[in-house]
Structures are given as C-alpha cells and as structure tokens.
C-alpha positions as CSV (number, residue, x, y, z in Angstrom):
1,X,54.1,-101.2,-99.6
2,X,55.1,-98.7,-97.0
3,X,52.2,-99.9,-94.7
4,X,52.6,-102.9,-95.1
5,X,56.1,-102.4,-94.0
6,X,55.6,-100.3,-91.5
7,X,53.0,-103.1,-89.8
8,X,55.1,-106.0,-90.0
9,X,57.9,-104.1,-87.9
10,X,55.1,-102.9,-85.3
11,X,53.8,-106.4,-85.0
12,X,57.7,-108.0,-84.8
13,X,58.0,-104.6,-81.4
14,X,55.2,-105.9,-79.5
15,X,55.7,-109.7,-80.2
16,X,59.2,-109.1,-78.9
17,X,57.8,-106.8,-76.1
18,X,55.3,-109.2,-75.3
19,X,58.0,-112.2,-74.8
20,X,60.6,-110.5,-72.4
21,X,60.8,-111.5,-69.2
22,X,60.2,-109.2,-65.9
23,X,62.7,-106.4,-65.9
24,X,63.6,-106.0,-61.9
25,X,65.8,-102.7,-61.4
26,X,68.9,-103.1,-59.3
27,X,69.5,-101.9,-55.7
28,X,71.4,-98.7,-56.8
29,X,68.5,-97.6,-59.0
30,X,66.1,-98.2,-55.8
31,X,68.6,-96.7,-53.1
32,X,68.8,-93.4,-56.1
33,X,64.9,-93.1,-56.1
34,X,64.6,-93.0,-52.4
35,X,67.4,-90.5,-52.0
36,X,65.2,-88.1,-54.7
37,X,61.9,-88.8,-52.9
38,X,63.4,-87.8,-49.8
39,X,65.1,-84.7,-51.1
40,X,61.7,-83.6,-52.5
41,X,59.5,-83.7,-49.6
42,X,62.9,-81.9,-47.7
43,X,62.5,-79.5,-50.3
44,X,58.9,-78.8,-49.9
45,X,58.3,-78.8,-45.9
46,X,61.9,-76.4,-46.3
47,X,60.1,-73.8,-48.9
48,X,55.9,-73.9,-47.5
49,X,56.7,-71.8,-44.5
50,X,58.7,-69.0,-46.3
51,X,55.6,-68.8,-49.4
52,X,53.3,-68.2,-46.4
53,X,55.2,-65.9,-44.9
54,X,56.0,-64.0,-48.4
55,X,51.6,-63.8,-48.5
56,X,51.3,-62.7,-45.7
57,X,53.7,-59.9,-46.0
58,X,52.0,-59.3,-49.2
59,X,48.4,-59.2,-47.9
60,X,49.9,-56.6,-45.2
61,X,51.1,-54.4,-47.9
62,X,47.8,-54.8,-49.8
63,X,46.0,-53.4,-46.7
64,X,48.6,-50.6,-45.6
65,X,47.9,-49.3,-49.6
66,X,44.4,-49.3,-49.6
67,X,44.2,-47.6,-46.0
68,X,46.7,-45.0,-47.8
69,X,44.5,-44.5,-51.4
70,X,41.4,-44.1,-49.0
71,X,43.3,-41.4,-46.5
72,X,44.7,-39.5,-50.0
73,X,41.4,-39.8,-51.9
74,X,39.3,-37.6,-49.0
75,X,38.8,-34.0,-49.6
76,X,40.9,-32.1,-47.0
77,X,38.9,-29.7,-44.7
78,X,39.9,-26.2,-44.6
79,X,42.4,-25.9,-42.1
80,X,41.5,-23.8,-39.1
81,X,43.2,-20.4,-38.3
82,X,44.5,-19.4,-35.1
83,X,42.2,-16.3,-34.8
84,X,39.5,-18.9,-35.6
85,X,40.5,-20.9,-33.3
86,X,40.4,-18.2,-30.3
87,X,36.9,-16.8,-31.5
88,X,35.5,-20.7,-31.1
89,X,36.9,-20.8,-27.5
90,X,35.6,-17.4,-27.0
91,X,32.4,-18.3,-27.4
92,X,32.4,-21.2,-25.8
93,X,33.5,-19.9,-22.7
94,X,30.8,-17.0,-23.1
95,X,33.8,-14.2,-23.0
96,X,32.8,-10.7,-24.6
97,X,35.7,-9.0,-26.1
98,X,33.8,-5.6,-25.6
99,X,33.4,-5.7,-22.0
100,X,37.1,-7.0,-21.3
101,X,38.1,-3.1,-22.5
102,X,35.8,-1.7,-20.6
C-alpha cells in the first residue's frame, strides 16, 4: 500500500511539474549573479600572481636546502697547518733550509 502511495504522489510531482509555465527570474536576481561572476574572476586574477610568487619562493628554498645538505654531507679535508703551509711554499720555490744557516 505504501508503494502504491508513494507512486501516485510522484506521478501527481511531475504531472504538476510538467504543466507549469516558464519560470523567468527577475532583473535583481540577474543584476545579483553578474555582481558574483564579476567578484570571482576579480578574485582569481587578484590571488594567481601571489600563488606564483609563493612557488617560486618555495622552489628557491628547495634549492638553497639541497645546495646546503650536499655542502654538509661532504667529508671535510684535513685542514692545513701553517708549518705545512710554509714547507709546501718552500719547496715550491726550491729554498733549502740548510743552506739559509750556512
């Protein structure tokens, strides 16, 4: 009985869906929808150049921390004394330490 209920008041919706006439909205509702259209796309072309510049600035940081992780992750060298140092320049310059006493 329910269903037979229940399809006699869907049949009487779309028979009385079916018979209205064309709804036309009024000038206000149009004059409202441009308004929002237009403050939308002002919206948008307002926030697209500050999300670029946000990834950009966030590719830059990307690429500073990688350039960092690879500069900490290599071994250091041993650093170089300043008696080492003299001795290399020594030789280089062919200077005998023996015959500057003599």
């Amino acid at each position: 009985m329910k269903e037979q209920e229940l399809n006699n008041k869907v049949s009487q919706i779309l028979n009385e869906f079916e018979s209205m006439e064309g709804i036309q909205p009024s000038s206000d509702w149009d004059a409202s929808l441009l308004k929002k259209l237009n403050y939308s796309k002002h919206n948008k072309f307002i926030s697209s150049p500050l999300i670029n510049i946000a990834a950009v600035v966030v590719v830059v940081v990307i690429i500073n921390a990688g350039f960092l992780v690879n500069l900490l992750s290599k071994p250091t060298n041993e650093s170089i004394t300043r008696k080492d140092e003299l001795q290399i320049v020594s030789k280089e310059l062919l200077i005998n330490p023996t015959s500057i006493n003599d």
